[in-house]
N, C-alpha and C positions, 0 to 999 in steps of 0.2 A: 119401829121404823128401820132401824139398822136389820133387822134380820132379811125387813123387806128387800135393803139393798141389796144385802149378798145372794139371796135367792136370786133374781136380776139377774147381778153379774155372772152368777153360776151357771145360768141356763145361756146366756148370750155367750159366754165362753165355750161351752157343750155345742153350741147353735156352728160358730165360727172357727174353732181348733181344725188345724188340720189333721190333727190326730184319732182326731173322738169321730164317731158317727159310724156313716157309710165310706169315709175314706182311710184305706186300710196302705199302710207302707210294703212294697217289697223288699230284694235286697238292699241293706245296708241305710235304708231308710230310716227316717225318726222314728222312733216312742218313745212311751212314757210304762208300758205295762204291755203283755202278752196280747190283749184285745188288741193293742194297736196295728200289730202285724199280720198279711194276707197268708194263706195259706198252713203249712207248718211251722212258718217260723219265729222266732221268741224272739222276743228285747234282752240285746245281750250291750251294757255300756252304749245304754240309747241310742242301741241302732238295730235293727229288724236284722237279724241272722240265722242259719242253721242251728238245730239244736246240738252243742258238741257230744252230748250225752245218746244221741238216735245213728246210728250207724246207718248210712244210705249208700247205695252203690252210685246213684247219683245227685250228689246234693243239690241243693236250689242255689245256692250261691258260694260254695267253697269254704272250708273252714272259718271261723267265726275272727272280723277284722281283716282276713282277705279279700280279694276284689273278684268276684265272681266270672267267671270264664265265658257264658253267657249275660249279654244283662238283656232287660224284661224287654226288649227288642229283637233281641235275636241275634244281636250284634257280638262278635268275637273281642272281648278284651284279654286284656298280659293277665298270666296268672302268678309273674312274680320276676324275680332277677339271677342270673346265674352271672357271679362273677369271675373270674377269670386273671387273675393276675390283675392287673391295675384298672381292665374293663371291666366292664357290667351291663351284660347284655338281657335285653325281654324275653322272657319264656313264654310262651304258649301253650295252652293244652285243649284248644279246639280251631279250629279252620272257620273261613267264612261258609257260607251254606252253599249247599252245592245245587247250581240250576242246568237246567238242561245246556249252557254253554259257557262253564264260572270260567274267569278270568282269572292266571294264573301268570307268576313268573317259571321261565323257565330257566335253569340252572343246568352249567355243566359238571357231569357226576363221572369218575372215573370207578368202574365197579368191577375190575379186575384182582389181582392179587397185590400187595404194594400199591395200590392207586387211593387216589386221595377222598373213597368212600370209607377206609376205616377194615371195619372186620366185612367178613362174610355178611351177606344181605340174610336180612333174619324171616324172610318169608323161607326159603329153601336153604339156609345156610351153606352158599355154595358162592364163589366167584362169580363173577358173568364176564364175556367179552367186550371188548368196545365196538364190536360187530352187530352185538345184540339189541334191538329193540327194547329197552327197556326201562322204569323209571324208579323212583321214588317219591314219594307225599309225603307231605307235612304231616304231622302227627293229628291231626284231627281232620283230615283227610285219609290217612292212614286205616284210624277208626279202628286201632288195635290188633291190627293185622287182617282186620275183615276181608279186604280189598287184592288180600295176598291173592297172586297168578290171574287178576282178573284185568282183562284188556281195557285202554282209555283211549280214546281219539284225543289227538292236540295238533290243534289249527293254531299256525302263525301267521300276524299280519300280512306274511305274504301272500297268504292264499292257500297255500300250502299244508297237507295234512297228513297226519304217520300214525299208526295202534301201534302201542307199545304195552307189555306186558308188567303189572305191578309187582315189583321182586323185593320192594325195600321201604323202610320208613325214614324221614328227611325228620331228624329229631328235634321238635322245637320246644324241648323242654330240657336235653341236656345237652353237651359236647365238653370241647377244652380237655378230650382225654384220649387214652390212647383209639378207644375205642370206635368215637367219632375222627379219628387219625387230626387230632387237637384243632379241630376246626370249632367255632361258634356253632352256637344254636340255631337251627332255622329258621328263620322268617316260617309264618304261618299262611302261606300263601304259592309255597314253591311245588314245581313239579321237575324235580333233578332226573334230568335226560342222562342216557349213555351217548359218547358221539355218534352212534350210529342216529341216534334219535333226530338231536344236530343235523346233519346229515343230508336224512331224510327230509328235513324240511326247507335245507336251502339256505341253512344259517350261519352264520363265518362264528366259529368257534372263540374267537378273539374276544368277543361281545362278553362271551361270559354271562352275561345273564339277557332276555328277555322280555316282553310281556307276551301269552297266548292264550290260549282260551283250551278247555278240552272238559269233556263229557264221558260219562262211561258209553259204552260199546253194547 
């Protein structure tokens, strides 16, 4: 009779677990064992992760107990903290998705020499004017320099609209150095104008930052 029971409970456990069956975890999700996890990834401290031991150019959800840069929506989260002297600011290492007219803040960017962009713009390693039409993207708008010298349209709520050429990456994964000329990290959502950009759209500099919208070209 006892055996009968546990057979029972065995199959009604197997029946109702959310673990067992057809329902498999993504990132960071439950298990209990390698079946439990969708796709490539193991149970690592009962939770569904990369394997640390497979080397991937791009992992399914970031080294094993980090919070995945994507998650199974498509949605952009932090992939950690850069502190800073007594702050501690969110990193980034992807952008929200890009649609035919993403929504973006716009930021003012001095990309001249001594201006408060840091070193040389690393598409062309060169200075730009404040004359010049030109931007920088968050680092996963960026997309690893993909995007170097290629034109974006950016409409401001005013109506208003300017192509500016991509010269530069808006780093949302490091700063605080000399190199970001000790500014924070960026927001992962910014597109750092030169005034001329400003400018061009009608915008009182003062503002400092924005909301706009802009598209590739």
């Amino acid at each position: 009779m006892a055996n009968l029971v546990f057979i029972y409970l065995a199959i009604l456990f197997t029946a109702t677990s959310p673990l067992l069956g057809n329902a498999l975890s993504g990132c960071n999700g439950p298990c209990n064992n390698e079946n439990d996890c969708s796709g490539r990834l193991i149970c690592i401290n009962e939770q569904c992760n990369d394997d640390p031991d497979v080397v991937e150019s791009t992992p399914t959800c970031g080294s094993p107990g980090s919070s995945p840069s994507l998650d199974e929506q498509g949605t952009c989260t932090p992939s950690g903290t850069l502190t800073c002297g007594s702050e501690s600011y969110t990193t980034y290492s992807c952008s929200p998705e890009i649609a035919a007219s993403t929504p973006a803040i716009l930021t003012l960017n001095d990309f001249s020499e001594g201006g408060d962009g840091g070193a040389e713009s690393s598409c062309d390693e060169q200075f730009h004017d404040n004359s010049e039409l030109v931007v920088a993207l968050s680092t996963g708008w960026f997309s690893g320099g993909s995007r170097c010298s290629q034109e974006i349209t950016i409409t401001a709520s005013n109506g208003n609209s300017v192509v500016a050429k991509v010269v530069d990456e808006c780093d949302s994964m490091n700063g605080c150095d000399k190199e970001h000329a000790y500014q924070k990290p960026c927001d992962n959502n910014i597109v750092d104008g030169s005034a001329a950009v400003w400018n061009a759209l009608g915008l009182d500099q003062e503002l400092g930052k924005v909301d706009i919208s802009w598209s590739m070209v």
